[in-house]
C-alpha positions as CSV (number, residue, x, y, z in Angstrom):
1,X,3.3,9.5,-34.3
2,X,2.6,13.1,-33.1
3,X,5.8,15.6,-34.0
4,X,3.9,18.4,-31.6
5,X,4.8,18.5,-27.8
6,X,1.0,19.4,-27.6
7,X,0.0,16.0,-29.7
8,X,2.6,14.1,-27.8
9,X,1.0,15.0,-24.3
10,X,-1.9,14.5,-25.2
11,X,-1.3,11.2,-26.4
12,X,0.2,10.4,-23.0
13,X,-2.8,11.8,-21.2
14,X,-5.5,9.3,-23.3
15,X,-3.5,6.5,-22.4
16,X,-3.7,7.2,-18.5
17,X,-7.6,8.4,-19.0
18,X,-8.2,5.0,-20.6
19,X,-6.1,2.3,-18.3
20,X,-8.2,4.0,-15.4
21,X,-11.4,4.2,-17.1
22,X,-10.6,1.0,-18.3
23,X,-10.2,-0.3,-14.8
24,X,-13.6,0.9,-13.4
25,X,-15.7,-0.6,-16.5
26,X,-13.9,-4.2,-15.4
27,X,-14.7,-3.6,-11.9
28,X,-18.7,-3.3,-12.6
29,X,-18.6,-5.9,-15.4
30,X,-17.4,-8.6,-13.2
31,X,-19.7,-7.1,-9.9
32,X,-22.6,-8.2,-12.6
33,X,-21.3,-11.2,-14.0
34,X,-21.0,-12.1,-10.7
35,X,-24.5,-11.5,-9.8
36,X,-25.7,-13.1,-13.1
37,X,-24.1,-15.9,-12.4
38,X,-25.0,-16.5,-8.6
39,X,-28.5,-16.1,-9.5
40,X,-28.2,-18.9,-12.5
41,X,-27.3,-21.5,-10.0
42,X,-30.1,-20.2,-7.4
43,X,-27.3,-18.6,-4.6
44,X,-29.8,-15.6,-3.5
45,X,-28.0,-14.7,-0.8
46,X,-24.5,-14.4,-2.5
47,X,-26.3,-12.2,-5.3
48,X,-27.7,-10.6,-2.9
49,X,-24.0,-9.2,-2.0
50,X,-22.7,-9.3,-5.5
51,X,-26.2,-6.9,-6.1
52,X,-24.6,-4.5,-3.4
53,X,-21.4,-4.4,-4.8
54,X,-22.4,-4.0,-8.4
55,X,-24.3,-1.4,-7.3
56,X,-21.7,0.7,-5.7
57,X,-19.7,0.5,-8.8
58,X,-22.2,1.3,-11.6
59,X,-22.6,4.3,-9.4
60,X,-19.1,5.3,-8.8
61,X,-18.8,4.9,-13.2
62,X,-21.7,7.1,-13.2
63,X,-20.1,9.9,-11.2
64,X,-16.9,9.6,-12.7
65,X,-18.9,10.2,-16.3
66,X,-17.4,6.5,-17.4
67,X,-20.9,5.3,-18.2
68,X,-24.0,7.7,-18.3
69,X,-25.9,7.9,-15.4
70,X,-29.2,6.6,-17.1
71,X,-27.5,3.2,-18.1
72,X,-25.9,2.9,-14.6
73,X,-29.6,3.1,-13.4
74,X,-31.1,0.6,-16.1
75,X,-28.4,-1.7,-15.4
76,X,-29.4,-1.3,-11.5
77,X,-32.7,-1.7,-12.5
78,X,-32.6,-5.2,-14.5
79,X,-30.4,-6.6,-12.2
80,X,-32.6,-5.8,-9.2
81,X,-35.5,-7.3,-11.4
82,X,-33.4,-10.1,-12.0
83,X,-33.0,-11.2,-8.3
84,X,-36.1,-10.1,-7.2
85,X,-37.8,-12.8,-9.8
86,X,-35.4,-15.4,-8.7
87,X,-36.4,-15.5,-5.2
88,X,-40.4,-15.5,-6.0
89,X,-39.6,-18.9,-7.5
């Protein structure tokens, strides 16, 4: 344990940055294991949506420096592969 006020605060300030950044990882981790998984059993149209909404939070993570922009846009970018290959077949 910190015996600074300084160590103690800032000890109290990781743990708020981390249960929100926390939060925001979940919330585009399940947008694209949802999409994954709609596009496994062949529900286009529902990963369609899941697609939207993952892509509004990879991109809120970006801006928010939680994930770098760059992996925001590769994750994007395979997922948007991913669907588009499933509805060629």
């Amino acid at each position: 344990m910190p015996i600074k006020k300084a160590a103690k605060k800032y000890m109290r300030v990781t743990a708020r940055k981390t249960e929100k950044n926390r939060k925001i990882k979940g919330q585009f981790r399940s947008a694209i294991k949802a999409t994954r998984e709609a596009v496994a059993k062949g529900e286009i149209e529902k990963a369609k949506d899941f697609w939207k909404k993952s892509q509004k939070s990879l991109d809120k993570a970006a801006q928010k420096k939680i994930i770098h922009k760059n992996t925001a846009a590769r994750m994007k970018s395979r997922l948007n592969k991913l669907i588009k290959s499933a509805t060629k077949k």
